[in-house]
C-alpha positions in Angstrom: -25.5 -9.1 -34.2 -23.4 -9.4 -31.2 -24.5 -12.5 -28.8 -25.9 -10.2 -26.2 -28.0 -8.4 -28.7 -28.7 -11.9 -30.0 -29.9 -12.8 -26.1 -32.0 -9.7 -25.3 -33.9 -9.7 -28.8 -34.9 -13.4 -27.9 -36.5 -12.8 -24.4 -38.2 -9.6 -25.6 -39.9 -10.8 -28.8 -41.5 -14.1 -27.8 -45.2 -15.0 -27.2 -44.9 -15.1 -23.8 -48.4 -17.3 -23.6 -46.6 -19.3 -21.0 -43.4 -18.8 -19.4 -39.8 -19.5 -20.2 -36.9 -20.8 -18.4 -33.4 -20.0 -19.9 -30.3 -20.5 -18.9 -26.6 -18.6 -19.2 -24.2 -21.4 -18.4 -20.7 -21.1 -17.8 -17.2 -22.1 -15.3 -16.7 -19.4 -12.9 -14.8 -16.4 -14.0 -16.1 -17.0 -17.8 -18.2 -14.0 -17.5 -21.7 -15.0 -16.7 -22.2 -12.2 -15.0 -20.6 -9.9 -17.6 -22.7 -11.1 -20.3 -25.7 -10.6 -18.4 -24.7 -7.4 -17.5 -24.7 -6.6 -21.3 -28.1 -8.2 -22.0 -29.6 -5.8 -19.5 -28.1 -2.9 -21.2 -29.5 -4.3 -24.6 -33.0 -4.5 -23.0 -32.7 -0.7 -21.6 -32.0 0.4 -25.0 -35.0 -1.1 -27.1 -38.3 1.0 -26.5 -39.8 -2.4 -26.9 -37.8 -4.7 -25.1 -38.5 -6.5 -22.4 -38.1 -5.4 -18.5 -35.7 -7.2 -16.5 -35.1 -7.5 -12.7 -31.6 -8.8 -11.2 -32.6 -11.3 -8.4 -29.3 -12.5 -6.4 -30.6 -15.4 -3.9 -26.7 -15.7 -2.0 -28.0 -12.7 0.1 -30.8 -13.9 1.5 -29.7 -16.6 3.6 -32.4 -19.6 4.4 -34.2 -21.3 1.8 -37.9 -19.6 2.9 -36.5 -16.1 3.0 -35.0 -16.5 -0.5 -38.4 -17.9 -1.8 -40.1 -14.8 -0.1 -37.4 -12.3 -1.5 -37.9 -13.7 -5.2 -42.3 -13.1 -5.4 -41.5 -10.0 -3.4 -39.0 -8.5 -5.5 -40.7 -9.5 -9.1 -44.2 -8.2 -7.2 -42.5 -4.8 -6.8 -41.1 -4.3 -9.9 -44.5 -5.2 -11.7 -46.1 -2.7 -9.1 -43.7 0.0 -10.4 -44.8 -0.3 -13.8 -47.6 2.7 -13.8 -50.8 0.6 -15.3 -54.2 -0.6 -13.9 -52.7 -4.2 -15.0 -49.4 -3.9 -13.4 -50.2 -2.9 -10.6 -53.0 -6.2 -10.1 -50.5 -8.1 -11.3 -48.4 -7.0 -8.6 -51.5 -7.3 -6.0 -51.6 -11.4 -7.1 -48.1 -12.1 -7.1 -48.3 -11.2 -3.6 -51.4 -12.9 -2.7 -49.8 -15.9 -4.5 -46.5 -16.0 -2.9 -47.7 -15.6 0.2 -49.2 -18.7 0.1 -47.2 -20.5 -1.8 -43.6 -19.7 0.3 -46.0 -20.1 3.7 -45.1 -16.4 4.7 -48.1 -16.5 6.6 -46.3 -19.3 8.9 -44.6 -17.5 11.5 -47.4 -15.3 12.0 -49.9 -18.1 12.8 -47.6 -19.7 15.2 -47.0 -16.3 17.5 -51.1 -16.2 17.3 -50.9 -20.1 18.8 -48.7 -19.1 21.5 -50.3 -16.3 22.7 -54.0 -18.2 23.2 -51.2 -20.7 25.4 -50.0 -17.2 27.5 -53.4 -16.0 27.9 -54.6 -19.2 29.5 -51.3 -19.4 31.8 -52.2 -15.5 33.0 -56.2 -16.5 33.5 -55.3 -19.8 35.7 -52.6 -17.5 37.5 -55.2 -14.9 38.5 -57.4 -17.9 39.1 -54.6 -19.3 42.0 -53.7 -15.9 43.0 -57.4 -15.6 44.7 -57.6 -19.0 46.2 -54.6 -18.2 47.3 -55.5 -15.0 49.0 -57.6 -16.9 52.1 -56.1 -15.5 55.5 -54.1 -12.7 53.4 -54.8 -9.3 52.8 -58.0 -9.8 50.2 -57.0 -6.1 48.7 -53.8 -6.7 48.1 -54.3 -10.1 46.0 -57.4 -8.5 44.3 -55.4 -6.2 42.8 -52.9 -8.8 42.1 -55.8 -10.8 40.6 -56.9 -8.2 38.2 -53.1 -7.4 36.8 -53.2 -10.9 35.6 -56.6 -10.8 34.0 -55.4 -7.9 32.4 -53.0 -9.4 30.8 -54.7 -12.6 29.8 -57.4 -10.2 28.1 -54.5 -8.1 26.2 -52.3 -11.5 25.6 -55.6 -12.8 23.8 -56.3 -9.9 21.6 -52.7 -10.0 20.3 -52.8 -14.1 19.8 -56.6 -13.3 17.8 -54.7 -10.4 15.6 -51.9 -11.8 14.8 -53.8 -15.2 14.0 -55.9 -12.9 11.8 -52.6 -11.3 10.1 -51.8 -14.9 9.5 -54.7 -15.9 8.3 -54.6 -17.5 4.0 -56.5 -14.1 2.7 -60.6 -15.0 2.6 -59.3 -19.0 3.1 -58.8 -18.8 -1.3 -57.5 -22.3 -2.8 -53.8 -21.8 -4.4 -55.6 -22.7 -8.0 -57.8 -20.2 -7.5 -55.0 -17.8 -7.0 -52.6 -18.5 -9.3 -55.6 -18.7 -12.1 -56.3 -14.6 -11.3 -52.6 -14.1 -11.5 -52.3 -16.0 -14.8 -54.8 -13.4 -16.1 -53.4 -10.3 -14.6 -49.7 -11.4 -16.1 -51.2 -11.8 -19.9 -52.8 -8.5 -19.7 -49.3 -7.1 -19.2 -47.7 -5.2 -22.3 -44.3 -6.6 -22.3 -42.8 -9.5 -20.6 -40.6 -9.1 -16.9 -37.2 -11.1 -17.6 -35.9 -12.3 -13.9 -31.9 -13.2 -14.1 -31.2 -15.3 -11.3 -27.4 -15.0 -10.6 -24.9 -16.7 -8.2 -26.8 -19.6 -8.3 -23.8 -22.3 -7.6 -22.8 -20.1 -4.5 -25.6 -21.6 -2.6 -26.0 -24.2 -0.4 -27.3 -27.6 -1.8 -30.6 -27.5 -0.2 -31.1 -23.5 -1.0 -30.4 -24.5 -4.7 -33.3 -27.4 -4.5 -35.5 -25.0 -3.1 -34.8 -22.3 -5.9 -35.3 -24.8 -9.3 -38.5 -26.3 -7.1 -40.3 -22.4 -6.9 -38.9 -21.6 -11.0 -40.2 -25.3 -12.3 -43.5 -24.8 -10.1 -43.6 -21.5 -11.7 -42.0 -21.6 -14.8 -45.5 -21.4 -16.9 -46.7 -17.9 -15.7 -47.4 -15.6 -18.5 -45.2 -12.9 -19.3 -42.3 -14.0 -17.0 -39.0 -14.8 -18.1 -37.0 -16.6 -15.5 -32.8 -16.7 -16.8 -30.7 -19.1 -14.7 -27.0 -18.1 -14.2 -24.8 -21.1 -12.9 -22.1 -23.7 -13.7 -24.0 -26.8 -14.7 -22.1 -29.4 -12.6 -22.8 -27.8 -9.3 -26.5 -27.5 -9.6 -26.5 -30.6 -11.3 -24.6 -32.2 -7.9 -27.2 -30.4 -5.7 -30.1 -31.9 -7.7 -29.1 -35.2 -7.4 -30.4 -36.3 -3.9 -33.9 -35.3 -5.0 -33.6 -37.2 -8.7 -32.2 -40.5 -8.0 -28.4 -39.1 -9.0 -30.2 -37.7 -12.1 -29.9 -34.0 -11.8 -29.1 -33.2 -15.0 -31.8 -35.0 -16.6 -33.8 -32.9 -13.4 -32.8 -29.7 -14.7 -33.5 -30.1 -18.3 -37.3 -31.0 -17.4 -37.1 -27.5 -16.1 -35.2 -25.4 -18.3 -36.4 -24.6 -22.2 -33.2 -23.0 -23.4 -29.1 -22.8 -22.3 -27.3 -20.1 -23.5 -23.7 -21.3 -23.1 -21.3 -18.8 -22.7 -19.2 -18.9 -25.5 -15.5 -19.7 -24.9 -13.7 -16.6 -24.3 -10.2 -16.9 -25.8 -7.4 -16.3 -23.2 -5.6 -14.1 -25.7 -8.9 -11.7 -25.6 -9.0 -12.0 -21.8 -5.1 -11.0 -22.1 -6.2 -8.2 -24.4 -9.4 -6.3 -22.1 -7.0 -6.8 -19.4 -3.9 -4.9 -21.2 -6.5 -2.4 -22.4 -8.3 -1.7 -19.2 -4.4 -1.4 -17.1 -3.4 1.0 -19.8 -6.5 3.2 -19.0 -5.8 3.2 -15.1 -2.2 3.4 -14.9 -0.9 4.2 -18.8 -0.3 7.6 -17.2 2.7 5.8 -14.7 4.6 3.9 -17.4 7.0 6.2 -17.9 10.6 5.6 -17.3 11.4 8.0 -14.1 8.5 5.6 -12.4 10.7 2.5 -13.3 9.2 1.5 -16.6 11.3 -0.3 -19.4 9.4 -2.0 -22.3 10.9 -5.0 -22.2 11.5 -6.0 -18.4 7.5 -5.0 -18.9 7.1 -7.1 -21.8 9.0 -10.1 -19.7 7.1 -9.7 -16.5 3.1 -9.5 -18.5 4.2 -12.6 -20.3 6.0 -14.3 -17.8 4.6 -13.1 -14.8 1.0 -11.9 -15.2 -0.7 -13.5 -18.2 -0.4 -16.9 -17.2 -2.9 -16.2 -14.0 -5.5 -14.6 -16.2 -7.2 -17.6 -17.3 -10.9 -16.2 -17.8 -12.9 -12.7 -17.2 -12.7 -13.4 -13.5 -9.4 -13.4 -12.7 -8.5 -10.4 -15.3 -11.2 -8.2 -13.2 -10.1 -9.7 -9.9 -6.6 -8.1 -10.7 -8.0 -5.3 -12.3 -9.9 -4.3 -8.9 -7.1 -4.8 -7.1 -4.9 -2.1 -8.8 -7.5 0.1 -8.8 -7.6 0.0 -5.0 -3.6 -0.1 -4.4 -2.6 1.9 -7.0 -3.7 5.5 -5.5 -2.2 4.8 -2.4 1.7 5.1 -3.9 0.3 7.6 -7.1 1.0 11.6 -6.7 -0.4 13.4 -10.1 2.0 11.7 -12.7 4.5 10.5 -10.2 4.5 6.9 -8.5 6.4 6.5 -5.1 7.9 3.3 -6.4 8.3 1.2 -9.4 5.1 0.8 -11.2 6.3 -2.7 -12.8 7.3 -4.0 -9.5 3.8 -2.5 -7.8 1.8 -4.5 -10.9 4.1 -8.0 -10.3 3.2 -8.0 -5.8 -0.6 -7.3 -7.2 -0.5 -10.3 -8.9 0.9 -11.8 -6.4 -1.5 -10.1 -4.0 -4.1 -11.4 -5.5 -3.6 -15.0 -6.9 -1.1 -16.2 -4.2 -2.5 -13.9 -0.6 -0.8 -16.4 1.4 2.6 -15.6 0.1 2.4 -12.1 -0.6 1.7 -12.0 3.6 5.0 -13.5 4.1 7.0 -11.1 1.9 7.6 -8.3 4.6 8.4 -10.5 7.3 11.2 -11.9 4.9 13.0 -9.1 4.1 16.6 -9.7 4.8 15.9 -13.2 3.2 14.5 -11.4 0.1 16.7 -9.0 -0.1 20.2 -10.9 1.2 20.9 -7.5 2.9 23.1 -9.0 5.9 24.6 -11.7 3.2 27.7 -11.6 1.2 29.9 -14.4 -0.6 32.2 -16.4 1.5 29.8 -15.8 4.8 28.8 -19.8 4.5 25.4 -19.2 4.7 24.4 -19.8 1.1 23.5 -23.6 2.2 21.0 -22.4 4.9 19.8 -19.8 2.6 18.7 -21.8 0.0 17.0 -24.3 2.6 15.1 -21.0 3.6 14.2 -20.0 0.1 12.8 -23.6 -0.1 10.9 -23.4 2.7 9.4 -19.7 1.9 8.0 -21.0 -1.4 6.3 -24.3 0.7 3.6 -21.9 0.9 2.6 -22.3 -2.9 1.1 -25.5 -4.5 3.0 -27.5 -6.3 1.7 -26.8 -9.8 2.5 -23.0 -9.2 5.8 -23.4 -7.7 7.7 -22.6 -11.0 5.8 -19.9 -12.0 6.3 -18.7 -8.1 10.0 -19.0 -9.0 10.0 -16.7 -12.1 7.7 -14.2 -10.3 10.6 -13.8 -7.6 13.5 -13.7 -9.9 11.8 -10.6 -11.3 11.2 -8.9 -8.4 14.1 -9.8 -6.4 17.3 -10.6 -8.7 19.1 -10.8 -5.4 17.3 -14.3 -5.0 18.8 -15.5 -8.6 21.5 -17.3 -7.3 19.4 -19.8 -5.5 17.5 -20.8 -8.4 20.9 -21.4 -10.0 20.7 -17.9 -12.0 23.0 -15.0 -11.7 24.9 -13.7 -8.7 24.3 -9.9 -8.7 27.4 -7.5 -7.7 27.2 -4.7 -5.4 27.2 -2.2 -8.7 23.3 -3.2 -9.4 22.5 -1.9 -6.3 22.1 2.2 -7.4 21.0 0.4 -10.7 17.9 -0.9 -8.3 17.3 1.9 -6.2 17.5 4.6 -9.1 15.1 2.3 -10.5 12.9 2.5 -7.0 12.9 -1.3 -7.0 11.2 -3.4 -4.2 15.0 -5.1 -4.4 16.5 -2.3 -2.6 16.3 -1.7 1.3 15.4 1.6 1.0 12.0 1.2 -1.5 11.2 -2.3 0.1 9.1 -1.0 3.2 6.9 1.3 0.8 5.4 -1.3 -1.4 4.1 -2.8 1.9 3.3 -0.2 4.2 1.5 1.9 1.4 3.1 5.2 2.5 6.3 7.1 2.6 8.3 6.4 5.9 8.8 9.2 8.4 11.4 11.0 7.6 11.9 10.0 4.3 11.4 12.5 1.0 8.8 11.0 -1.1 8.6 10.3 -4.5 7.0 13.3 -5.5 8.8 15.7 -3.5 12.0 15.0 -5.0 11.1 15.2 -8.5 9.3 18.9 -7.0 12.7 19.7 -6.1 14.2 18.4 -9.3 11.4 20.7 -11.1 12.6 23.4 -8.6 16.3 23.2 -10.0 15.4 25.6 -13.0 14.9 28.9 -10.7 16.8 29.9 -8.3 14.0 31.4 -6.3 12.1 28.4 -6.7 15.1 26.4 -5.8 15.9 27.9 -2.7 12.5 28.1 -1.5 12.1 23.9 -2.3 15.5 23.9 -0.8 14.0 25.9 2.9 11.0 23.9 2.4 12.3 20.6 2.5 14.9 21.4 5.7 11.7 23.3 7.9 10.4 19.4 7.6 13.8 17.6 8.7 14.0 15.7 5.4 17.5 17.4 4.7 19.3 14.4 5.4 16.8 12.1 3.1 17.3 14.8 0.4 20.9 14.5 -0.3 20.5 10.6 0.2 18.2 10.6 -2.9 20.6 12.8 -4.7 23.4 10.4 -3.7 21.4 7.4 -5.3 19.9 9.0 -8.2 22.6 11.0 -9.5 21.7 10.0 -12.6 18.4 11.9 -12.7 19.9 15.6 -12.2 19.5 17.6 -14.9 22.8 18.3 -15.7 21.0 21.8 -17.8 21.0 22.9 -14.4 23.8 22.6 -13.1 25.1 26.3 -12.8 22.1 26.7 -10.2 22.3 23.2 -8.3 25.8 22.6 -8.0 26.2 25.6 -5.4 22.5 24.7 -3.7 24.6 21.2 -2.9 27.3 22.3 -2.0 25.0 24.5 0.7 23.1 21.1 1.6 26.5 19.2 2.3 27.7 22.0 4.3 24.8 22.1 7.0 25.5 18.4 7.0 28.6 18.7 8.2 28.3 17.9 11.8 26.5 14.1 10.9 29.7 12.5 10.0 30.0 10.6 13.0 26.4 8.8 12.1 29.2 6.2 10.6 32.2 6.0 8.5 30.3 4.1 5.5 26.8 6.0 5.1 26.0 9.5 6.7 23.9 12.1 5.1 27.5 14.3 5.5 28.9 11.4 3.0 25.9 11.1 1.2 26.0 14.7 0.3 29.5 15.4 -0.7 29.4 12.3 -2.5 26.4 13.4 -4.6 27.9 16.6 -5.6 31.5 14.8 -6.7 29.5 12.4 -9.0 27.6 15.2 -10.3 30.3 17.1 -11.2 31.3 14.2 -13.3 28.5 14.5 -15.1 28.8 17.9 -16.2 30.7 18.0 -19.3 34.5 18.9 -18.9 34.9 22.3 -20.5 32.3 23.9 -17.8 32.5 21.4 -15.4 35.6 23.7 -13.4 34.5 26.8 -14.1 30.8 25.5 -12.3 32.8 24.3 -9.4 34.8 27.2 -8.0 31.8 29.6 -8.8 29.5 27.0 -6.7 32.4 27.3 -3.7 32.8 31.5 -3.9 28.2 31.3 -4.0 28.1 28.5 -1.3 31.2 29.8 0.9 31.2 25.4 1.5 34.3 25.3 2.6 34.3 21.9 4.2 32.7 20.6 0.8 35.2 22.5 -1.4 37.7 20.7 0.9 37.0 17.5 0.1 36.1 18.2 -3.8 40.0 19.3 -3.6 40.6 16.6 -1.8 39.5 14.2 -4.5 41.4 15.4 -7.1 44.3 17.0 -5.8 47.8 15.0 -6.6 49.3 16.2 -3.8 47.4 14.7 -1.5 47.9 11.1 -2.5 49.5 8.9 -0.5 53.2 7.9 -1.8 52.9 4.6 -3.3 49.5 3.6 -3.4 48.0 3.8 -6.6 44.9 5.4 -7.2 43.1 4.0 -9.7 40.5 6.7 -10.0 39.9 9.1 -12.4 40.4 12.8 -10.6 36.9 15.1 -11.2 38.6 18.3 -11.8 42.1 19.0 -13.5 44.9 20.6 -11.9 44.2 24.0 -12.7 40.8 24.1 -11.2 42.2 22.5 -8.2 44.5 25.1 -7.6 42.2 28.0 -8.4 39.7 26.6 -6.0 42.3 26.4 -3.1 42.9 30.3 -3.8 39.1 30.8 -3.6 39.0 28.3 -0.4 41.6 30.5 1.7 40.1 33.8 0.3 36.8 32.6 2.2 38.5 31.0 5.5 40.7 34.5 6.1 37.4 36.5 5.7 35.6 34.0 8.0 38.6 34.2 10.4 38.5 37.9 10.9 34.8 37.7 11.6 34.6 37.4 15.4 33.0 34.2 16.4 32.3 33.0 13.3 35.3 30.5 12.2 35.4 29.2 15.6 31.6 28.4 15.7 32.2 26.1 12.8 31.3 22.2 13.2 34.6 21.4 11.0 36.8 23.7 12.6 39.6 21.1 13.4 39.7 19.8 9.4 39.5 23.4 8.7 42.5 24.5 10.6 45.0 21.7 9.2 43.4 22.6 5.2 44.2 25.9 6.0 47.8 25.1 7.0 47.7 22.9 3.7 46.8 25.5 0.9 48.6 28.3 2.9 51.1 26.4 3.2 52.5 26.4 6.5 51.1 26.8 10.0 51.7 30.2 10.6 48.3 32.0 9.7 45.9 29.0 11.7 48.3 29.0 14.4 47.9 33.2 14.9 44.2 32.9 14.3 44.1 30.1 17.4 46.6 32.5 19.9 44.1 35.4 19.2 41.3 33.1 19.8 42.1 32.3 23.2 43.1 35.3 24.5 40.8 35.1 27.2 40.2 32.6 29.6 35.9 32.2 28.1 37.6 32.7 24.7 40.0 29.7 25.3 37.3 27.5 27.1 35.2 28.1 24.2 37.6 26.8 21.9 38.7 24.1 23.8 35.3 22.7 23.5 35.3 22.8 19.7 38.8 21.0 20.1 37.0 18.0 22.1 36.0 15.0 20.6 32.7 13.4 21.8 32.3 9.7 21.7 30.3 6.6 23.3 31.0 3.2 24.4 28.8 0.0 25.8 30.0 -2.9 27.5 28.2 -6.1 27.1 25.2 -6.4 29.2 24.9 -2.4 29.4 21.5 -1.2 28.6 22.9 2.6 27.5 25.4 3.6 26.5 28.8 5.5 28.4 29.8 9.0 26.8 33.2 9.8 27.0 35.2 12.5 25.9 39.1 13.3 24.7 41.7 15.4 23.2 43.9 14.8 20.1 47.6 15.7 21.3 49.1 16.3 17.8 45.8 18.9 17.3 46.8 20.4 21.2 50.8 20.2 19.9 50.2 21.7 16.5 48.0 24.7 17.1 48.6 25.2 21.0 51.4 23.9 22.3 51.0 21.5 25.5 52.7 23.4 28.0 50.9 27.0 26.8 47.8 24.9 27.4 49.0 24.1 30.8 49.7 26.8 31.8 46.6 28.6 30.8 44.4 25.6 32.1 46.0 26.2 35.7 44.9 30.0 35.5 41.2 29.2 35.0 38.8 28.9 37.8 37.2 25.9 37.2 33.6 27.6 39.3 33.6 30.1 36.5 32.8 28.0 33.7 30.5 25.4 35.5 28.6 25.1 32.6 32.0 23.9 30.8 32.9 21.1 33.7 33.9 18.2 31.4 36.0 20.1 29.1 38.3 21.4 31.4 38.2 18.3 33.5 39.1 16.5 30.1 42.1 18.9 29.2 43.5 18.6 32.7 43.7 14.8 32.8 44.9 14.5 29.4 47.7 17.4 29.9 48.9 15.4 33.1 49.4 12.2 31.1 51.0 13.6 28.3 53.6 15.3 30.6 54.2 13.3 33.2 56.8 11.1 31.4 58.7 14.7 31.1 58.4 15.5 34.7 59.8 12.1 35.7 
């Protein structure tokens, strides 16, 4: 028979004559609590087992209130029983612990006061008469009676309440407790009291508490169970025993049950099985999950702060809580390993875990690089950061860090991590990478950023091309376009490459609205992000499909700006005469050329639709491709000279022409726009003078809506010919 089973059969089968006092001893965290959790549930299921009430004295504050809470509680769940026996029982516990915890106290003491308050109110009417010679005797009469009034009602309260407070018919305690003795023995099965949280009181509330058990501890039919860790009681009981508490408190107790010594490889083992149940359905390897980096960080990381029972549910709990928060059906917004590792650290080391977000760039070295000479200070700040852990957990600190932030390695005389484990981290949804870190802190997706579970949607979305575009529409209506292509850029490496006859052309689409974000910076812009994505993709999709894919994703797509650049990337022609490209080229020559026919099939159709080439966000890099594939500058330049045959026609392009820039000085709060013309793109497709000369024919008040262009033009054409007019 189990131990619990071993426990409950005790308490309900003895000849409860006299009471008992037992005890379930044990450390905190080894599971007192648990164990008596399971004796309960062993007494519930015997038809003949004994009843049982929980009684937990750490929430009823004082000492009296606890000794009132403990007869009242086991006096109501005797007068619940539905018997002639229990229910007298019940009536003398009552009778009994009213008297004995002086319940009656308070009540006596409000009579007392009230007899004072009723004489103050009789002497006051008393004065207020004699007081009332030469005044008006009406007035003070009434006066007068208002305060005999109140002395009368004052002194029927005091008498009532002193009644209320009254020890019932004046009985002697002996007298008592010998009718509740008898009602208790006539009871058909014993009541088993567990006492828990015994060593979270206060010295003087634990005194009290082993003073009403030992005074009570030979009532029939009761079963009082202690629950504590000996050496606090034992401390608390010395005062009152010469410094002998133990010896105090085995005068009072009959029987210990100590808690048998739960091996740390079976706390290790309930905890393992109880994480698999809650988050076994996230340990899969799109959420991050990798046997063995789980394997190191449980061994290394986790098991050595599960000691006992305690600390396994203390983490447990906390999962349960956080774990939700980043969970969408079987997809977790970030990596599950990571999110188990900050738990732990969550719970066993709070103070730290705090400090994590406001160390970011620390954490992550994100501003740092090699040869920046701040490795030194660094390292003096990595010190400092783990000051907040004692020093007996310092080195397990240090491996809990290395784990989560490899970045950090270095400092603890590890590995220095190169800029290629970066996509490594954030494929992996790492808290090591800037863009994960704020999630596993602020428990939601950022604004403006796709969340976990919306990109594998759209990944799901990839086999239909309804149910692509419609993911596609979905996720633009929200202005998370830009974040979009960002994930695709980062986890390239998770596009189903099966796909690929419907998702290259739906990127190529997605890079070509981006088009006009390439000024958001020459090294990360959702326009680079995009066109980046798609290149790496392509390399992905295996050779003998892969050019076929890409010029039918440019004649479905009409991407011209993308297809540009895919050309771009692997065209020899436009590599720059001795420099040496070391990269491989994505598509081979022949698809290269077949995709610049299909590129200037698609610019000549969008040139003879009015309005439309010239609306394009690209236009410039459009113009000089076109000269490139054509060949000359013949067809852009005849498209431009038709474009601007009128004087709105050639504002309007003009204004595509005009580059748009910023500047601030130091000390400016904002920033100064400013605007200017390329000459080479006013030479090549214009000519100056032809732009002269048609500036000076435009009325200026006609296009007032078009000010700083023309002002632009103007001052620009009169520095770039006044050297020829000199």
């Amino acid at each position: 028979m189990d131990f619990a089973g071993q426990i409950a059969r005790v308490l309900s089968e003895l000849d409860l004559r006299e009471g008992r006092v037992f005890t379930i001893r044990g450390g905190w965290g080894f599971g007192k609590s648990s164990l008596k959790n399971l004796v309960a549930e062993k007494l519930d299921a015997d038809e003949n087992g004994a009843d049982w009430l929980d009684f937990n004295p750490w929430q009823w504050g004082d000492s009296d209130a606890i000794a009132r809470a403990l007869f009242g509680q086991i006096a109501d769940k005797l007068g619940s029983r539905y018997s002639a026996d229990a229910a007298a029982s019940a009536e003398a516990l009552r009778r009994y612990g009213t008297i004995l915890s002086g319940a009656a106290e308070p009540l006596k003491e409000a009579g007392a006061r009230t007899q004072f308050w009723s004489m103050v109110l009789t002497n006051a009417s008393v004065i207020a008469i004699a007081s009332g010679i030469g005044f008006d005797l009406p007035t003070v009469a009434r006066v007068a009676a208002a305060f005999a009034a109140l002395s009368a009602v004052v002194s029927i309260v005091g008498r009532v309440l002193t009644y209320l407070g009254r020890d019932r018919t004046a009985e002697p305690l002996d007298k008592v407790r010998r009718e509740l003795e008898k009602s208790l023995r006539k009871l058909d099965r014993p009541l088993v009291i567990f006492v828990d949280d015994i060593d979270r009181l206060e010295p003087e509330q634990i005194r009290l508490l082993v003073r009403q058990v030992k005074a009570n501890a030979n009532l029939p039919n009761l079963v009082f169970v202690l629950l504590f860790q000996p050496s606090i009681v034992e401390r608390a009981l010395d005062p009152i025993a010469d410094g002998a508490g133990r010896a105090f408190l085995e005068k009072v107790i009959q029987t210990n049950f100590d808690l048998p010594a739960v091996p740390t490889s079976v706390v290790h083992g309930i905890f393992g099985e109880e994480l698999s149940a809650l988050a076994g359905a996230y340990a899969t390897e799109d959420n991050g999950f990798q046997q063995t980096r789980w394997g190191n960080v449980f061994v290394g990381c986790i098991q050595p702060r599960l000691r006992n029972m305690r600390d396994a549910r203390r983490l447990i709990s906390s999962i349960a809580v956080h774990l939700p928060l980043h969970a969408a059906r079987n997809t977790f917004e970030v990596n599950v390993i990571d999110f188990l590792a900050l738990e732990t650290l969550r719970v066993f080391e709070p103070d730290l875990h705090e400090r994590l977000f406001g160390e970011r760039d620390l954490l992550l070295q994100s501003s740092h690089f090699r040869g920046d000479g701040r490795r030194d200070a660094d390292r003096a700040a990595i010190e400092r950061f783990l000051e907040t852990v004692r020093d007996e957990r310092r080195d397990w600190t240090k491996d809990m860090l290395k784990e989560l932030f490899p970045t950090l390695e270095w400092a603890f005389g590890g590995t220095n991590y190169g800029e290629d484990w970066y996509l490594k981290w954030l494929a992996a949804k790492r808290v090591c990478s800037s863009r994960y870190f704020p999630r596993y802190f602020e428990l939601q997706t950022a604004l403006g950023e796709l969340s976990e579970s919306g990109f594998v949607d759209f990944l799901a979305a990839t086999v239909d091309e309804h149910k692509l575009s419609v993911a596609i529409a979905d996720i633009e209506a929200n202005g998370l376009l830009a974040s979009l292509v960002a994930r695709l850029d980062e986890s390239v490496e998770r596009l189903p490459v099966e796909n690929a006859s419907l998702l290259l052309p739906a990127m190529y689409g997605m890079g070509e609205k981006l088009v006009d974000t390439r000024e958001a910076g020459p090294f990360s812009s959702p326009w680079l992000s995009a066109w980046r994505a798609t290149s790496w993709f392509l390399k992905r999709i295996p050779s003998e499909i892969r050019g076929k894919l890409a010029i039918e994703a440019l004649a479905r797509s009409e991407a011209l700006s993308v297809g540009a650049v895919l050309i771009h990337l692997s065209d020899p022609a436009d590599r720059e005469e001795g420099k040496e490209d070391r990269s491989e080229p994505t598509l081979d020559i022949q698809t290269v050329e077949a995709m610049k026919v299909e590129w200037l099939r698609q610019v000549r159709i969008r040139a003879g639709e009015p309005g439309r080439l010239i609306a394009d966000s690209d236009l410039v890099s459009l113009l000089y491709r076109w000269r490139d594939y054509a060949g000359s500058m013949n067809e852009p330049q005849a498209w431009v000279e038709d474009a601007i045959r009128t004087d709105e026609a050639f504002v309007k392009v003009m204004t595509r022409l005009m580059s748009r820039g910023a500047s601030q000085s130091l000390g400016d709060r904002v920033a100064t726009p400013h605007y200017t013309f390329d000459r080479k793109i006013i030479e090549d497709f214009i000519g100056i003078d032809r732009a002269k000369t048609r500036c000076a024919e435009i009325d200026p008040a006609a296009f007032s809506q078009d000010k700083i262009t023309l002002q632009t033009l103007q001052r620009q054409l009169g520095k770039w010919l006044e050297p020829a007019e000199t």
